[in-house]
Each structure stands twice: as structure tokens, then as C-alpha cells.
N, C-alpha and C positions, 0 to 999 in steps of 0.2 A: 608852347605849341600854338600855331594860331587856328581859329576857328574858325567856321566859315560863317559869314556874316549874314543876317537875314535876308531871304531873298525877297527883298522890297521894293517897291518900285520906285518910292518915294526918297527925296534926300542921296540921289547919287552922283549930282552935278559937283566937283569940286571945281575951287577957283584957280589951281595950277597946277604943273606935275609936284613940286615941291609937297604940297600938300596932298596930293592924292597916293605920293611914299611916304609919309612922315612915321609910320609902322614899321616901314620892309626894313627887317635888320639882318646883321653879319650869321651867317651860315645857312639861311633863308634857298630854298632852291624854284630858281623863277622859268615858264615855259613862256618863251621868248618870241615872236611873230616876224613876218619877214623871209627877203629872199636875196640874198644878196643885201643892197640896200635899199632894195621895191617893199613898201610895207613895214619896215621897221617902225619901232615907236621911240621915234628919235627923241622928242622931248620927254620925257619919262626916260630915256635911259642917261640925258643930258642931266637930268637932276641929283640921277642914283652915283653918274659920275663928278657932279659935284659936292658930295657925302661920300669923300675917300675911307672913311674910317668903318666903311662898311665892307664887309669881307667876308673870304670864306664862302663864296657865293657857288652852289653848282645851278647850270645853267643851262639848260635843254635849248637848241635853236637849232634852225638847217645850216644856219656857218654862225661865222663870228666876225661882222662888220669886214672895215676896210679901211686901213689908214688912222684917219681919228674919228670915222664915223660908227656911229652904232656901238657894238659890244665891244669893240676894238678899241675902245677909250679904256673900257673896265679892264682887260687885258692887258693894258699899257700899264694902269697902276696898282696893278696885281689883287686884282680884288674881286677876280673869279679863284677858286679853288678848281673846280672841276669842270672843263666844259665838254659839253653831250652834243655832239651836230655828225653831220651827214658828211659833210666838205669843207673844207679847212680854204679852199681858191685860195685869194690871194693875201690873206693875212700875213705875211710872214713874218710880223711879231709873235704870232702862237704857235708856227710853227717852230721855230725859232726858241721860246719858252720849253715848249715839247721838249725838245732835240735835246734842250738842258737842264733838266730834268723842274723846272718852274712851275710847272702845270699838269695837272693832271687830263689829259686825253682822251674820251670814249668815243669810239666811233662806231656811225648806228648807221646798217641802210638806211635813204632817205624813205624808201615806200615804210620802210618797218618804223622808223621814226612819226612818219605821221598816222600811222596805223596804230602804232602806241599810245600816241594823243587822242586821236577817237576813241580807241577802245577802256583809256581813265577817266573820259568825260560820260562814258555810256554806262561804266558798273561794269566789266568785262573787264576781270585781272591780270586775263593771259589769253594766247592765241596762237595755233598754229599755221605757220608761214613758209614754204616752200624759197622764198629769200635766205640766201645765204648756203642752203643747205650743200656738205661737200667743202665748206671753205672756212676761214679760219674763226670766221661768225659761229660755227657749228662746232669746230672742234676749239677753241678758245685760243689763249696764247699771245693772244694783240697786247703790244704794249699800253698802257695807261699812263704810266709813270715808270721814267727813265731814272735812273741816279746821275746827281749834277757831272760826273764824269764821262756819261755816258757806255758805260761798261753793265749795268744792270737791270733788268728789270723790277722794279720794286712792287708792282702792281702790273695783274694782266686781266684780260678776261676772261673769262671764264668756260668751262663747256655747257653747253647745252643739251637737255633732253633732244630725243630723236623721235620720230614715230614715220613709218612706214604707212600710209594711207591713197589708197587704189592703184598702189604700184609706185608711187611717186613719194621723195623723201622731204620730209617736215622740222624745222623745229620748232620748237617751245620758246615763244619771245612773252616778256612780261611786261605789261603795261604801263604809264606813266600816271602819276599826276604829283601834281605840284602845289608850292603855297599860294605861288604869285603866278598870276600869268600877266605880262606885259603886252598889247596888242594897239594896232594902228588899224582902224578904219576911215574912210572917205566921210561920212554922213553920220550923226544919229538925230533922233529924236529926246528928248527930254526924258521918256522911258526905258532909255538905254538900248531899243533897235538901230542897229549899226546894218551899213548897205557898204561895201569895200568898191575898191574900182579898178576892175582889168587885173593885170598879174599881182598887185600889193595885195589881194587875199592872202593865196598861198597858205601859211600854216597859221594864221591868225585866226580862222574862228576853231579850227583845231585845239591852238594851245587855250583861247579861251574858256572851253568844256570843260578844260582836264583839271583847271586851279580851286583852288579852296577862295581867293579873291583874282575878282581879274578886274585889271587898270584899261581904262581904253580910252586911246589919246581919237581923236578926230579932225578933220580939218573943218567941221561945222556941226553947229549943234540947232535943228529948228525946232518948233511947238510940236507936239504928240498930234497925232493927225495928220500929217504936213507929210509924210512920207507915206505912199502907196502898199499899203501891206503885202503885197504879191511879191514885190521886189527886197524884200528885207532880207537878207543873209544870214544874220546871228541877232537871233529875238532878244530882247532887253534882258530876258530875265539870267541868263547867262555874264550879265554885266553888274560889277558893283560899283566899281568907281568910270566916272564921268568926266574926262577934260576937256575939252578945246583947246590944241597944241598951241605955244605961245608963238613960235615961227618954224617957218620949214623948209631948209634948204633943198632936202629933197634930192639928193647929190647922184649922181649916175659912175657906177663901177667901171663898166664898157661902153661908153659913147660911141656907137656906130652908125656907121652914114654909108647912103648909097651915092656912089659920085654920079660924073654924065658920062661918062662912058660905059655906064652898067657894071663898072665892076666894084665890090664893096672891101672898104676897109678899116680897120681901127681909125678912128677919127686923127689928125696927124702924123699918121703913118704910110711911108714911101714905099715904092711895093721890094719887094727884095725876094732873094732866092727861095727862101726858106715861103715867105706868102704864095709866091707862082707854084710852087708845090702842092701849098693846101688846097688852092685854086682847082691844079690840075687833078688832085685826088676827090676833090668836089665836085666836077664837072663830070668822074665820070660815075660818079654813084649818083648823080640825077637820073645815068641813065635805069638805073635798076627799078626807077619809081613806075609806076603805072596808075593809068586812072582807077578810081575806088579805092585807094590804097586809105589808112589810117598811117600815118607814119610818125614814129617816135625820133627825135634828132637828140644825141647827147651832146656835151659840151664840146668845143674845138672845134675840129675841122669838119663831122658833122653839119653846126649849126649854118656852114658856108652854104649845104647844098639847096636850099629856100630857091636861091639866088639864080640859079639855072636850070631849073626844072622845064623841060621842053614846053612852050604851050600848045596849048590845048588839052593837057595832062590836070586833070580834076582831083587834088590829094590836100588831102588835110592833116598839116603836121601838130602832132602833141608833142608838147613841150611840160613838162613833168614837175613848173610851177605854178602849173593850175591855166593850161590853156590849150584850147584845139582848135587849129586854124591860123595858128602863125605865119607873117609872110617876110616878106623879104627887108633887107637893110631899109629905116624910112631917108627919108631927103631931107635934111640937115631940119627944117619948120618946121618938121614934124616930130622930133625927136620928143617923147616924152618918159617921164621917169617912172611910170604907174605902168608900161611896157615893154617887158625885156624876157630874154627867152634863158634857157638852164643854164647858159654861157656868162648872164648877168650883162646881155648885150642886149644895147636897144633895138626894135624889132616894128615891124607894121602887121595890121591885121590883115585877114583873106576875106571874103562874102563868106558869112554864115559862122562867122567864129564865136564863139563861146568861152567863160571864164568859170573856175569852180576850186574849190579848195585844196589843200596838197592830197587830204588824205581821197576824196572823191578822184584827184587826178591818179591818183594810185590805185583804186579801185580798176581803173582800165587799163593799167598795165598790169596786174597782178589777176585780173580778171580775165587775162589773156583778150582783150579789143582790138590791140595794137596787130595790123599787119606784120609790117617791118623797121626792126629796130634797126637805127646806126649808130655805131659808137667811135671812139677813139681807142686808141690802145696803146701798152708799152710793150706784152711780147702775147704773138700766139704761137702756141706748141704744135706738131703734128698729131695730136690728141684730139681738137678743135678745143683746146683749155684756153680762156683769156687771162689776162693779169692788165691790169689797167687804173688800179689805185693807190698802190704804194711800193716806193722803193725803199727798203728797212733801213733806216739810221742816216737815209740820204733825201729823200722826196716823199714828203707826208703830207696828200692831198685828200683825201678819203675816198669812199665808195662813191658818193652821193647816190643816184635811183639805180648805176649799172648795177648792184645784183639785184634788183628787182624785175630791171628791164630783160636781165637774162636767164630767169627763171621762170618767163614767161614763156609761151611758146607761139612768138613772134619770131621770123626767122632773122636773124644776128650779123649784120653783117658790119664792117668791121674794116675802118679807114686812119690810114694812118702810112706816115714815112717809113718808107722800108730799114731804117737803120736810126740809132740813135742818135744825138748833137757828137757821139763820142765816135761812131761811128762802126757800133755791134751791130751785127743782124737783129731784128725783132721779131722773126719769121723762126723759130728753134725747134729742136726734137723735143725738148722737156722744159714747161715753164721754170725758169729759179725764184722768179717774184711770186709774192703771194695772189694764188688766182681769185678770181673772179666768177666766175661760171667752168663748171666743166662742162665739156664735151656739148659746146653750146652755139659755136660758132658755123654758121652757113655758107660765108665769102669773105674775104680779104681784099682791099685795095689798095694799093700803095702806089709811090709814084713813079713803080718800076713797070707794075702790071696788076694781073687780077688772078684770085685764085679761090678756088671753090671745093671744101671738101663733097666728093661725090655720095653716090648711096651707099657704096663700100668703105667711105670715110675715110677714104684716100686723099690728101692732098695732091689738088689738078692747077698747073700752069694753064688759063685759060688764053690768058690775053695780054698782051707787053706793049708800051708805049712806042709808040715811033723814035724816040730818042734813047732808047735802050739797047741791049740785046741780049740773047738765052744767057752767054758764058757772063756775065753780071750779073744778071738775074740769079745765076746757081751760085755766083760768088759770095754775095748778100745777102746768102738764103743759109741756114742752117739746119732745115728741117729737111728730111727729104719729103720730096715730089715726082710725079709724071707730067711730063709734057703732053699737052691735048694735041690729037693727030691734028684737027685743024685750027693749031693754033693763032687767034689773029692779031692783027696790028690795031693799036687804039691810035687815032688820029683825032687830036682835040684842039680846034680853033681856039 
């Protein structure tokens, strides 16, 4: 068992990640930093993947790398057992493992994930949380571990206590901690105060709380004093081991760029059918924004709408890896890897933006701050039920913050292609994927039209694009609806 080591201030510098693991061994479970690939502690996980013979590892993180970067190396040569994260994006080696029964799978809301790390760093064993409640987080049943044939469950999750408090339903989530915590900050000092920079906080002074030793890679180490105390993020004494990363690639997931014609795209990519869609279902959920607004953007077609927000319109978007004030795609010089939004795409700041850790950024969306949430989606029911994280035994991406963001009471609205690549309605009487929030949903947009459950929570045809019409609109649509008497035409430049 390993013990925690004295909290000293003295002797914490080590001379490489080599050595700052030469301890961490096979069944060891590490709480990992990072978001995407903003924040990882690349060199320390570069090490751990050079000592293949270490295994058996579970592993707490908001995802799991990308490619061969980050944890995704570990995954490659099977030397995670269980990984614990929010969102799976775009791995699709673990997903992939998943599906075959290679790996064992837990998937945590993201708010309830960094709210776990706080709450094991604080002495605080359990907690109750309105996330999830109503959805298969609450009633259990999520696969863990598939059999390599893919016909069984062999491990699920579990149910959860329930508790009823001032009308509104809770569960019982239990807290984290860990042996290792692995973490990447910008700056320390010699006494192990670390300063992070821009979105690469995110769950790094989190997972540092929560471990019995935490490893902290930096990109510079200067004399005790030398850094301004007001500005320190995670005091030393939370720190045991000390590196200065050897090099850092520093690699970017989504590299996105604003072109000159104001419209923005994945960095060499041609615009096509499928982009003028999110475009147009983006432009027209700017229009819902108002000034004063707090707005939360989830991944996808969400994160487009920055980009067209009318001006003169004053809103400040939260982005739920640790930022308020996000702005639009930067211009290719500007591109940096310490700023990227929940999409894991490069992003520019607004005047007055602010950066802060996962579980603090969760604190304002589970604190109900946030205005108006947007999200993506895969079906919503005439219920206002969403489903938006998994499709069973076919598309296993996780929750990441949407059940947090929909348990809030921020009003929900909700953008996305009226049908799927396959070319089903996503607009139904009864979700069949597993949901997301019940009965949570405010608006719909798609790139048919707009549609709004009213006070009677009636599904309303508000508004149809100019390139549409009603009898496709009802065709596409499998939930029933009423058409608004004065229903209008959206015309979008």
C-alpha cells in the first residue's frame, strides 16, 4: 500500500519524470490532469509509457488522449485495466477495446467527476448531486465490461441511493481519491507552488488534492519568492514530486482557424454539405443569445455559435473546461495550445475572460449561474427527454458535463441535424437511446426549423428555414407537434 509521504517542503525537485515514477507500479490507480490534450502531463505519462510492464492501472481522467498522445499511448499497450473519464472524443482505440471487451469502461458525469476530486481532496466521502438523477447514472446498468464477443455484460454499474430534498431528486455519488495523481502546470517555484495557464488547469489542481502523492511536471521551475503569491493556484504543499518536463510537443486535437471571410473551420477542411448545416443551425441559435446572458456552449455544433453572435450583443460564454469568456475561432498566429474550448478546439479570448479549475467551473453550472445552455443532440422525444451520449454496442462517447449542464436550471436548448447520417428522424415520440435529462429541454433547432416546447409542454413548429417546407418538416419529424398560427420563415445570409 503506498503511504503518503511527508508533507515537506524540502527535497521535492526531481531530476526527470523517469525518476519522479520509479515507485508507480502495476495495479496503482492514478488521477490524471488535462483536457483533451490542454494540460496533460505529457512527460510523466511519456515515462510510465516507457515501463510497459506496468499494468493493471485504473485511471481517473476527463478522457483518454488522442492518437499516441497522452493516455492513449497506455491504452495502446494495454496497460490501463480500468479507465474512469467523462468522454471517450476521439480515441477510438478505447473505444474500440470497449466494444471488445479489452477494457473496462466507467463513465462519470464530467461535473460529478471533478466534484469527486474535490470532494477526496477535502475529507468529504460522499455527496449529494442532482446530476444524473432519472437516467441510467441513478438507476445503474451501464456497461463496464463487455465479453470479447460482445453478447454480455460482465460488469455494469451499479444503482444508486436516491434522496428527495426540497422537491427535487438527488443521488448519492462517492468520492475519489487516488495513489498517484499525475498533473501538468505552467510555472512553480522550488516549494512546489504551481501557477497553470488558461484552459490547461482544468482538472489538474483537482486531481492533485485528491492523491496520496502527486507528480507535477512544469514547463519552468524558478527560486521560492520569484512568483507573486496572490497568483498561485495550487500551494506547494499539495505537491510532492517536482519536474521540469524534458520537452513538449504540446500537440492540439482540433486546430481551428478563423479564415477571411469570417467563416470558421476545422483547420484543412473544405466546406461541404454537412458544415453549411452546422453553420446554418449555428447562426440561427446566435440568434436566441441576448445581452447579459451567461452562456454555456457544449461540444459540436454549439461551439460554431461564438462565431455569429450579432454585435453589439454583451455575453459571456462558459466553456466547462475551466473558462468564461470564450471567443471566436483565433487567425491561424494566434493559434495556441493552452486555449481550446469542450470541443478540444482552438478558441480566442473575449475582454474580461477569466480561467478556473474543472471542479470551480462546475460549481456554476450545477450552481445553476449559467443562463442558457446549448447542446448537441442524438434524439429528442416529445416528452422534452434528451439522449445525447450513447448509442449501445454502436457509439460510445460519454456524458462529458451534459448531465450536469441539464440538471441545472438553465434553459436547454438544443441544436442539431434534424435526422441522422442514416437518415431516421431525431425529433421522436419516445427516446430509445439512453437519456440524458428528462423533461429538460426548452427549444430545438435544426436545419429544418425551430421548435419549442410551450407552458403546456406541447411540442410547437415555431419557425422553418426558407429552403424547407411544413410537409418535410412533418415527414422528418416523428414526435407529434402543432404548428404556431404565425408561423415564420428564417432567412439566414
Amino acid at each position: 500500500m503506498i503511504k503518503i509521504t511527508n508533507r515537506n517542503f524540502s527535497a521535492k525537485i526531481f531530476l526527470s519524470s523517469k525518476d519522479a515514477i520509479a515507485d508507480l507500479n502495476s495495479n496503482s490507480s492514478l488521477l490524471v490532469g488535462g483536457f483533451g490534450l490542454s494540460g496533460i502531463p505529457e512527460n510523466i505519462l511519456r515515462a510510465i509509457a516507457n515501463k510497459p510492464d506496468i499494468k493493471n492501472l485504473t485511471v481517473y481522467s476527463n478522457n483518454c488522449g488522442y492518437g499516441n498522445y497522452g493516455l492513449a499511448k497506455l491504452v495502446k499497450q494495454d496497460q490501463i485495466k480500468r479507465m474512469c473519464l467523462s468522454f471517450i472524443g476521439g480515441n477510438d482505440d478505447l473505444e474500440r477495446k470497449y466494444l471488445k471487451g479489452e477494457i473496462e469502461l466507467e463513465m462519470i458525469p464530467q461535473g460529478t467527476l471533478a466534484e469527486k476530486l474535490r470532494a477526496g481532496g477535502s475529507g468529504i466521502p460522499a455527496f449529494f448531486t442532482r446530476t444524473g438523477y432519472g437516467t441510467l447514472v441513478e438507476k445503474g446498468g451501464i456497461p463496464i465490461l463487455i465479453s470479447k464477443d460482445g453478447k454480455k455484460v460482465l460488469i455494469q454499474s451499479e444503482t444508486k441511493e436516491t434522496r428527495i430534498i426540497n422537491g427535487k431528486g438527488y443521488i448519492l455519488e462517492q468520492s475519489i481519491k487516488g495513489d498517484y495523481a499525475l498533473i501538468k502546470g505552467w510555472k512553480a517555484d522550488t516549494k512546489g507552488n504551481i501557477i497553470f495557464r488558461k484552459t490547461a488547469q482544468n482538472l489538474n489542481p483537482d486531481c492533485a488534492k485528491a492523491a496520496k502523492i502527486t507528480i507535477a511536471e512544469v514547463e519552468e521551475i524558478v527560486p521560492a519568492g520569484s512568483l507573486d503569491p496572490d497568483i498561485i493556484h495550487l500551494p506547494g504543499i499539495f505537491v510532492n514530486r517536482l519536474i521540469k518536463g524534458e520537452f513538449y510537443e504540446k500537440a492540439i486535437e482540433n486546430k481551428t482557424i478563423k479564415e477571411n471571410d469570417n467563416q470558421s473551420y476545422y483547420e484543412n477542411t473544405k466546406k461541404s454539405e454537412f458544415q453549411l448545416k452546422r453553420q446554418k443551425i449555428s447562426k440561427r441559435a446566435a440568434l436566441e443569445i441576448k445581452s447579459g446572458m451567461y452562456v454555456n456552449l457544449g461540444i459540436g455544433i454549439p461551439t460554431l455559435v461564438t462565431n455569429y453572435v450579432n454585435e453589439g450583443i454583451e455575453v459571456q460564454f462558459h466553456s466547462e473546461n475551466g473558462m468564461l469568456g470564450s471567443g471566436e475561432y483565433p487567425e491561424i498566429d494566434k493559434v495556441d495550445a493552452d486555449l481550446i474550448n469542450a470541443s478540444k478546439e482552438t478558441i480566442s479570448e473575449t475582454l474580461g475572460c477569466s480561467y478556473f479549475s474543472s471542479s470551480d467551473s462546475f460549481s456554476i453550472v450545477r450552481g445553476s449561474h449559467i443562463s442558457l445552455t446549448i447542446l448537441g443532440g442524438m434524439q429528442v422525444d416529445e416528452n422534452a427527454n434528451l439522449a445525447n451520449w450513447i448509442i449501445p454496442k454502436k457509439l460510445v462517447r460519454g456524458m462529458g458535463g451534459a448531465m450536469d449542464l441539464v440538471s441545472s436550471d438553465s434553459k436547454v436548448l438544443v441544436c442539431m441535424e434534424h435526422t441522422s447520417k442514416k437518415g431516421e428522424p431525431k425529433i421522436v415520440k419516445k427516446c430509445k437511446l439512453p437519456i440524458t435529462g428528462i423533461n429538460c429541454v426548452w427549444k430545438i433547432i435544426t436545419d429544418l426549423g425551430v421548435f419549442e416546447f410551450n407552458k403546456e409542454k406541447e411540442l410547437l413548429l415555431e419557425e422553418i428555414f426558407e429552403d424547407t417546407t411544413i410537409d418535410k418538416v412533418k415527414y422528418f419529424t416523428k414526435a407529434d407537434f402543432k404548428i404556431a398560427e404565425n408561423l415564420k420563415t428564417i432567412k439566414l445570409l
